[in-house]
Structures are given as C-alpha cells and as structure tokens.
N, C-alpha and C positions, 0 to 999 in steps of 0.2 A: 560501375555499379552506383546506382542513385541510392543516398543515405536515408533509412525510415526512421520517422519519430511518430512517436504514437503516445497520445495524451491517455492516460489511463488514471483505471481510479487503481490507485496505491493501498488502500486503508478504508475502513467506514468504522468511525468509533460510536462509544458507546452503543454497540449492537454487537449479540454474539455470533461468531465466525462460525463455520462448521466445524473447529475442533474444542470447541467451548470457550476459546477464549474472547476477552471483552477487552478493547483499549478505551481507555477514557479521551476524552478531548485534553484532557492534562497530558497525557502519554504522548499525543499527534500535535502539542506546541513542543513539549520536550523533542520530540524526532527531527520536527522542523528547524526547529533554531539548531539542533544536530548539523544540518544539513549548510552547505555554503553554495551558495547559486553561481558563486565563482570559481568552487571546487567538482567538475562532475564526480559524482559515485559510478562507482563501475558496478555492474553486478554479474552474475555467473549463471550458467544455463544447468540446470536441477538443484537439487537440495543441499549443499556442501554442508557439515558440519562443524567445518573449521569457521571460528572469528574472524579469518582473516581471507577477505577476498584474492584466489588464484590471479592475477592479472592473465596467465598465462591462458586461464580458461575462461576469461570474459569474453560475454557476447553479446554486452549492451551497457550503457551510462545512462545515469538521471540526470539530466542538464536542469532542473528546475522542480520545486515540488511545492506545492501551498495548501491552504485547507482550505475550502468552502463550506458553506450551510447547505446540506439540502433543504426543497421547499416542499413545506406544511400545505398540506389540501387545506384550504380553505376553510371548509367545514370542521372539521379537528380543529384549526386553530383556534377558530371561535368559538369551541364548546371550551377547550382550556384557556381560553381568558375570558370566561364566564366563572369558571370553576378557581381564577385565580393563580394556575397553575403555566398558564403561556411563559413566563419570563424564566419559569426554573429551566422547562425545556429547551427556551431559545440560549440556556447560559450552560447548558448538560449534552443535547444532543443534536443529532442532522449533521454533525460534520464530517466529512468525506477529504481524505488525502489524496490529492489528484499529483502527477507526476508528468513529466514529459519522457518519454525513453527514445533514447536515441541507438538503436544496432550498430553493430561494429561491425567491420568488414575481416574477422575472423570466421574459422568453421560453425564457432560455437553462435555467433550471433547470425549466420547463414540459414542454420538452423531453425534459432529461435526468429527469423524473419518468416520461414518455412513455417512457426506452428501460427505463428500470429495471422497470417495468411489462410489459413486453414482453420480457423477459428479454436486453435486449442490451446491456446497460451495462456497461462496463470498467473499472476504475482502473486510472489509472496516474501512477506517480510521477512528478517534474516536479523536476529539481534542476542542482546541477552538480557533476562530480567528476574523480576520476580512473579509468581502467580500463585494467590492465592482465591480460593472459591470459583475459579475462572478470570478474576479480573489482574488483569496486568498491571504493575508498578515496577516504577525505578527500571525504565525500558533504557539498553544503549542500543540504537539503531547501525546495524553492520552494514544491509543494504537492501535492497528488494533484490530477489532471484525469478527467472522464470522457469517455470514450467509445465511439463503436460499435464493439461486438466484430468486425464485418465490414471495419471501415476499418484495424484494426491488434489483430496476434494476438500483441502484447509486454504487455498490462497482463493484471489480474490480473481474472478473469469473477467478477460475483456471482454 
C-alpha cells in the first residue's frame, strides 16, 4: 500500500466558519507553535468528543502545519491603501492554516483515504477554548479530525 499525504487547508482565520465560529490569526500562531514539526499529530476519523486522541482509532497524522497569507485581488488592495487601511488587514487577516496529512495504514485511515478520494473529506479542528460573540480565544489545539462533508457542514472541505 503506497502512503497518501494531502496538503490541506487546516483553518482560514479571521473569517467565519459555517458554525459561527471566527479564529483570529492570534489563535492560528498559538495552534502552530502548539504543534512540533518533529512531533506528528495523530487525528481520528469522525467527531470524537474526548481531549484525548484514540490512537487506537487513528487514521491519519499532520507531519507538518504552517500559515500562509492568502492574496488580495489587486484591486481591493489598492482601494485599502488608498483608504489607509491596507497594513491593518495585512496584519489581521488572509491567513490560511495549511497542513500536510499523512493516512495510516489502519481501517480508519483506509477509509478516510476512500472519502478523500471521493471528494468528501472534511477537516476539522478538535480543541478546547473559549467562545465568545462567535470569536474564539485561549484555543488548546487537540488535533484536526476528518470527516464526511455530509455528517457535518462546520470543518473545512478539501
């Protein structure tokens, strides 16, 4: 069996998700520095509710996770640094949590190779925090989960 890794977007902050919630770019360096690029995360195939990742039901690892900017049309940029406002956005928003996933060779990651394949695989975050008004603070990142886009329309579609 040849091992899949699939570059994914993990997160997009400051934007809100389809269950109202908002992560700030504070939240997605907090997650990151979370994260050890020499430690994979394991994550588990549906929605567990425990803090604490099954290994026993893993079916995939994040070998690597960073943020990038998304990019500003052109047009919009230059209207906001006309208006003065370009530098708050380049310092607030357009950041995207990219991930690498790597599937395990368990039932559970056979699977989620099967929805990935099929184009129905979700991520979704998996943590604990605080939320108020919609906006998350004081996030501890437990791990990204996948699953079907059809069981739950909160994670993030590759």
């Amino acid at each position: 069996n040849k091992i899949m890794k699939i570059e994914a977007i993990l997160a997009v902050a400051n934007k809100e998700n389809l269950n109202g919630r908002v992560y700030s770019t504070e939240v997605f360096r907090d997650m990151a520095k979370q994260f050890d690029n020499n430690k994979p995360m394991f994550g588990e195939l549906g929605m567990p509710s425990d803090s604490i990742v099954s290994l026993k039901n893993a079916s995939h690892k994040i070998t690597s996770m960073r943020i990038e900017r998304s990019r500003l049309p052109r047009k919009k940029k230059k209207t906001l640094k006309k208006q003065g406002l370009y530098q708050n956005w380049k310092n607030n928003n357009g950041r995207i949590l990219f991930g690498t996933i790597e599937l395990l060779d368990t039932e559970a990651g056979k699977l989620a190779k099967k929805m990935f394949e099929d184009k129905t695989a979700v991520v979704r975050s998996r943590g604990i925090g605080n939320v108020n008004d919609g906006k998350v603070r004081d996030y501890s990142l437990i791990s990204f989960d996948i699953i079907n886009k059809d069981d739950d329309a909160f994670g993030n579609i590759i």
